[in-house]
N, C-alpha and C positions, 0 to 999 in steps of 0.2 A: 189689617193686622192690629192688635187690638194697643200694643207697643206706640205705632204710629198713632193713634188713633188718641192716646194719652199724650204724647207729646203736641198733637194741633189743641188738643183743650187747654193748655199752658195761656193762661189770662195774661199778657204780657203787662196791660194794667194796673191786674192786683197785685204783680210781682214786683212793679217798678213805685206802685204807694208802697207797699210793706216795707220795701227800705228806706221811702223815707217816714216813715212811722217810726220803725224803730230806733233810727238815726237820731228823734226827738229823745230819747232820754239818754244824757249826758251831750247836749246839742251844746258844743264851743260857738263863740260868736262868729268865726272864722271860718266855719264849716264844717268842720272837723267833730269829734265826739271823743269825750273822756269817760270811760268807762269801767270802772276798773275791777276787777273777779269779786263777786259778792260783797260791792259797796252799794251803797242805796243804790243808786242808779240799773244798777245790774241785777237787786231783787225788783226794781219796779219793770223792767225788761220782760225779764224771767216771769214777771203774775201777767202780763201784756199775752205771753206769746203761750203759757197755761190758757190762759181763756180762750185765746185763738184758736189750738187745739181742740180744747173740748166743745170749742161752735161745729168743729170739723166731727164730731164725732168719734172725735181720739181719744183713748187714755192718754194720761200724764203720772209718769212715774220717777224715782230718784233713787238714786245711788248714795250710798258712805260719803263718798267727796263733792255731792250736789251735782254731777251730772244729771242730765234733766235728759224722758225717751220720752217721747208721743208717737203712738203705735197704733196704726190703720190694722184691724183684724183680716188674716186670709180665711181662705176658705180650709184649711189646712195645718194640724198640729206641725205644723214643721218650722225650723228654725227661720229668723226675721230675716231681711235683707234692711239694712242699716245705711243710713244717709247723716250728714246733719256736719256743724264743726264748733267755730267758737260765736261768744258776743263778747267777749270783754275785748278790750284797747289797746293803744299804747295810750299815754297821755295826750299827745297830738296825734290821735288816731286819724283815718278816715270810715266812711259809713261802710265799707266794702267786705275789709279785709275779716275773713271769717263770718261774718252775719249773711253774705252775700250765701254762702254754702247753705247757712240754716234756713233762711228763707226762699232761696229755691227747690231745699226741700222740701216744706211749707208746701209750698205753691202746687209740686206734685200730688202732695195730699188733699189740696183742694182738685187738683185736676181730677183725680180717679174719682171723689165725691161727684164732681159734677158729670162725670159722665155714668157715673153709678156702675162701674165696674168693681168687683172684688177679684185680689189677687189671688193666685194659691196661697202664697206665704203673708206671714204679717209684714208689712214696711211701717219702718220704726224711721224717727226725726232726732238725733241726738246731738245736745249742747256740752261741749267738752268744757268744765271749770278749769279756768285760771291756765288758757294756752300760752296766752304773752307773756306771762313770767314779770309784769312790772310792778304786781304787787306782792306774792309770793315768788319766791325763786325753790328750784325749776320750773321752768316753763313745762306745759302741756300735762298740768300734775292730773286733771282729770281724765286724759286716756290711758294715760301712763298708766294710772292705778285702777282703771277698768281692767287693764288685761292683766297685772299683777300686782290685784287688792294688799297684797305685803306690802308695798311702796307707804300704805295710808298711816303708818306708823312715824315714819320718818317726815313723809309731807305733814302730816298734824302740828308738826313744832315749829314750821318757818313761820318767822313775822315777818308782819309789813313795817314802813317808816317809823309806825306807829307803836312796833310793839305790841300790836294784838296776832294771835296766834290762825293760822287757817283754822286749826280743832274750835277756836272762838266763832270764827266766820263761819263757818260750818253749822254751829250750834244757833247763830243768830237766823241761820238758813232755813232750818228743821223749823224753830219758833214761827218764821214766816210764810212758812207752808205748808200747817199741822195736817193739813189733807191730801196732799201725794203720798202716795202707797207708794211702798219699798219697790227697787226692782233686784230679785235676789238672785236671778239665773245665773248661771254660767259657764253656761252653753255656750259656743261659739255662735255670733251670725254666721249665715250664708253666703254673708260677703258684705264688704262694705265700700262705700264708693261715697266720695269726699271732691265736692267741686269748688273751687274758689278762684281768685284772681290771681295771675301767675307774679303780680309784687317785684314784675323786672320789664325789660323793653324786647325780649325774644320776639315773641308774637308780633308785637305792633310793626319790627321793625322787619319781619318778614310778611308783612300785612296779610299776615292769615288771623283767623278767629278762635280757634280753639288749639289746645295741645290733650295729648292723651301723655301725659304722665307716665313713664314707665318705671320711677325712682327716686330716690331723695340723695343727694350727695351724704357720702361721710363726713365728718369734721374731726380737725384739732384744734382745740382751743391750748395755749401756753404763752406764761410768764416769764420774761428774762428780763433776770437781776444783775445791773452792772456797779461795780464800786468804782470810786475815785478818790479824789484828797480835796476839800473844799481849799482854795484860796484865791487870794486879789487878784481879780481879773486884770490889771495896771501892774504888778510888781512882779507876775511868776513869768519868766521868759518858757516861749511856747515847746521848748524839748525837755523843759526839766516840767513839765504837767503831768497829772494823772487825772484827766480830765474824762469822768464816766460819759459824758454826751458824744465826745466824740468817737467813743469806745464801742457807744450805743448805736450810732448811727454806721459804724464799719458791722457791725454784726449784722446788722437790718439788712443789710448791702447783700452780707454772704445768702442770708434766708430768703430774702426775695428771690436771688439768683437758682439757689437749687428749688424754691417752689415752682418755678416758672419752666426748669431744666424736666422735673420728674413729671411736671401733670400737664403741660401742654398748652394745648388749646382750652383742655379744661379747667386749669389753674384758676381757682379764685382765693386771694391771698388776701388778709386784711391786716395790717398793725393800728389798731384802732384805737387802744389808751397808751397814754404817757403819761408817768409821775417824774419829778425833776425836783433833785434836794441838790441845797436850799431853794432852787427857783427864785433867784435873787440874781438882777441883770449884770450886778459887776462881783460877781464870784463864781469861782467857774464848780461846775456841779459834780457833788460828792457822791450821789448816786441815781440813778434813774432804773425805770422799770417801765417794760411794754409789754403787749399781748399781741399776740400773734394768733388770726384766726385762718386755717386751711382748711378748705373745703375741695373732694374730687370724689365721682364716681368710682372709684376704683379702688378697691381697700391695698392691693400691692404698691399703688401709690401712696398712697396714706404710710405704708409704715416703714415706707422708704424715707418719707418725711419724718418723723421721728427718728429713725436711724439717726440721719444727716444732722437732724436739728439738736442732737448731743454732741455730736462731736464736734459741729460748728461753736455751742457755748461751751464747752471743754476749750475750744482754741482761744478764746477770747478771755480767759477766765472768768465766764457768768453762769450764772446759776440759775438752772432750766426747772420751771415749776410744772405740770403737768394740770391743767383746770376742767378740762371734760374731754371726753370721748365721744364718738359715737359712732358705729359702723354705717356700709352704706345699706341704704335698701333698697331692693327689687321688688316690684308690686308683681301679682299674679299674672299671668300669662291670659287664664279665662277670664279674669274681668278686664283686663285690657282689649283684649276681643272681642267681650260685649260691648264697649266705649268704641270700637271704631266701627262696630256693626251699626251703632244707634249713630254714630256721622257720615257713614254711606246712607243709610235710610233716608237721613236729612239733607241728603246733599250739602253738608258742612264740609269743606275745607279741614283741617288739622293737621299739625305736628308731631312728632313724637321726639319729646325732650323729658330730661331728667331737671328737677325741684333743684334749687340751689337753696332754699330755703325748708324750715322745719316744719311740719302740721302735725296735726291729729294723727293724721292715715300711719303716720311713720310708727306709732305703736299698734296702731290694728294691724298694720300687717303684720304684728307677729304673733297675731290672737286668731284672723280670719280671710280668706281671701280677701285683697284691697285693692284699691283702684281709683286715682285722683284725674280732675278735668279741671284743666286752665280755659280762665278767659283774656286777655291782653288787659294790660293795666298801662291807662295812657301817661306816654313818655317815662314808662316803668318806674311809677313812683306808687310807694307804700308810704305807712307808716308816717302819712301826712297830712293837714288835710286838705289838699290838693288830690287826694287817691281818687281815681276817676278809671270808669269803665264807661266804653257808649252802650248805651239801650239796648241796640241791638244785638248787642254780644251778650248783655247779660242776659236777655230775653235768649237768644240761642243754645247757648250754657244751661239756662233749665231745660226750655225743650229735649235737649241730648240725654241729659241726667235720670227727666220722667221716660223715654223711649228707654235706658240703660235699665233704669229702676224695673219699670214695667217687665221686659224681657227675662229678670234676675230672678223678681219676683212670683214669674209663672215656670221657674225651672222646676 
């Protein structure tokens, strides 16, 4: 089968230099890589993995917001099947998180080269700009505005620390790549399939190797605002206070309780920022403010939690800010089915779990069929750089991807 047959050509070598090649630029002394959405770093990346490309005999193409496609030709006018994720960072990035997807795409494109197969369809390698949101906010503005170019309006304005504009970055982008041809289709793929490392301890701590993805949790992000009365922490006797912390931390109490009551097992709750006026050790505080992030598969849960989460700061008298949405997603049925047909083929092991966290895939799928594959990320650490996957999961993770790919590609 000619599927299987792309997946034993998977160089496990080339695939495990290539990250660390491109790990070299923005290489932290610690391990780690700073990289940030179209900072030098990330156009010296970006000409690195161009030329790679066109060794391969790929086009190299770009988008309005510098998404970058490298596209193996099929035999066949028919629409692409689409692989690929991010390279930008966090600041304390590690080498994994997203690049690990682009260059096992990669890797597929050199496999089919080297065994000199042509697919029906074209398979395309795509780099989504500016996914982690740490130098531009939103995150993921380059899938985002693949499946609805209207976005590029609004994304053009956000700055970075610095005050320079993405429309700027963008513009320094075009300059340093005056020879990528537009890509202007917009055409749906044929589907798109997104592999990266699962950035939690599921896997590892089920000591299995891969997950087949069937979703991405919903989220609520919200602000509550509580007031108080600043004064001396030594002279106010403790029943005549209006002490916002302690206001703060009864409210935290009730939302904990009804997140944990409506979502379950699947409950993941975060109060992750706190501001505290004046933050001053011997005065008691006049107002504070936290965020509350809820994530669950289940959108009836989800607006269960909104419900509750009004009436709970209603009772408290705080003031509930509302900071993002996002519905859950459900990836396709048929490419999850090609994802567990390519891990029987392989005799791979998998799970089927739902993303507690955000990618690319989460706007393709509302543009073309989609389909994500985890690899175990040891001791479920991201976003460090400590991030660590072993060899041979990552080496497996492509295997699956070029058998997935392959299969997708001769539909």
């Amino acid at each position: 089968m000619i599927a299987t047959q792309i997946a034993d050509a998977v160089n496990a070598d080339r695939l495990l230099e290539s990250i660390d090649a491109l790990a070299a630029f923005g290489a932290r002394g610690d391990g780690g890589v700073n990289r940030p959405a179209l900072g030098e770093r990330d156009l010296e990346a970006r000409r690195f993995l161009v030329e790679r490309a066109r060794a391969l005999g790929c086009s190299a193409r770009v988008d309005a917001c510098a998404n970058l496609f490298f596209r193996r030709e099929g035999d066949a006018s028919l629409a692409p099947v689409m692989t690929g994720s991010h390279i930008d960072t966090q600041p304390t990035g590690g080498r994994l998180d997203g690049c690990y997807g682009v260059l096992a795409g990669f890797e597929v494109l050199a496999a089919l080269s080297d065994a000199n197969v042509r697919t029906r369809r074209p398979l395309e390698v795509a780099i989504w700009t500016n996914e982690e949101g740490t130098r531009f906010s939103p995150g993921a503005m380059g899938s985002s505005a693949f499946v609805e170019p209207s976005r590029m309006t609004r994304h053009a304005e956000a700055r970075d620390a610095d005050g320079i504009t993405l429309g700027d970055a963008l513009e320094r982008h075009r300059n340093a790549f005056p020879d990528l041809a537009q890509r202007i289709e917009r055409d749906a793929p044929h589907a798109f399939v997104e592999l990266h490392i699962e950035q939690g301890p599921q896997l590892e701590t089920a000591g299995v190797p891969l997950a087949v993805v069937s979703g991405i949790q919903g989220v609520r992000w919200y602000a509550f605002h509580v007031e108080g009365t600043a004064a001396h922490a030594g002279t106010t006797p403790m029943p005549l206070r209006r002490d916002a912390m302690t206001r703060a931390i009864a409210l935290r109490h009730e939302l904990d309780a009804i997140a944990h009551e409506l979502g379950g097992g699947d409950t993941r709750v975060t109060f992750g920022r706190w501001s505290i006026e004046p933050n001053s050790i011997n005065t008691i505080p006049s107002a504070v403010t936290f965020t509350v992030d809820f994530r669950h598969p289940d959108a009836g849960v989800l607006a269960a939690f909104d419900a509750h989460a009004k009436t709970i700061a209603q009772r408290h008298d705080a003031r509930i800010e509302a900071l993002f949405t996002h519905a859950p997603v459900a990836f396709d049925a048929s490419v999850l089915s090609r994802i567990d047909e390519a891990c029987r083929a392989l005799d791979a092991r998998a799970l089927h779990m739902t993303s507690g966290a955000f990618h690319d895939a989460m706007y393709l799928a509302q543009h073309c069929p989609s389909g994500m594959i985890f690899v175990p990320s040891r001791d479920g650490i991201s976003h460090n750089p400590a991030e660590a996957t072993d060899a041979a999961h990552l080496v497996l993770g492509a295997r699956v991807l070029a058998h997935c790919l392959t299969t997708l590609c001769n539909d």
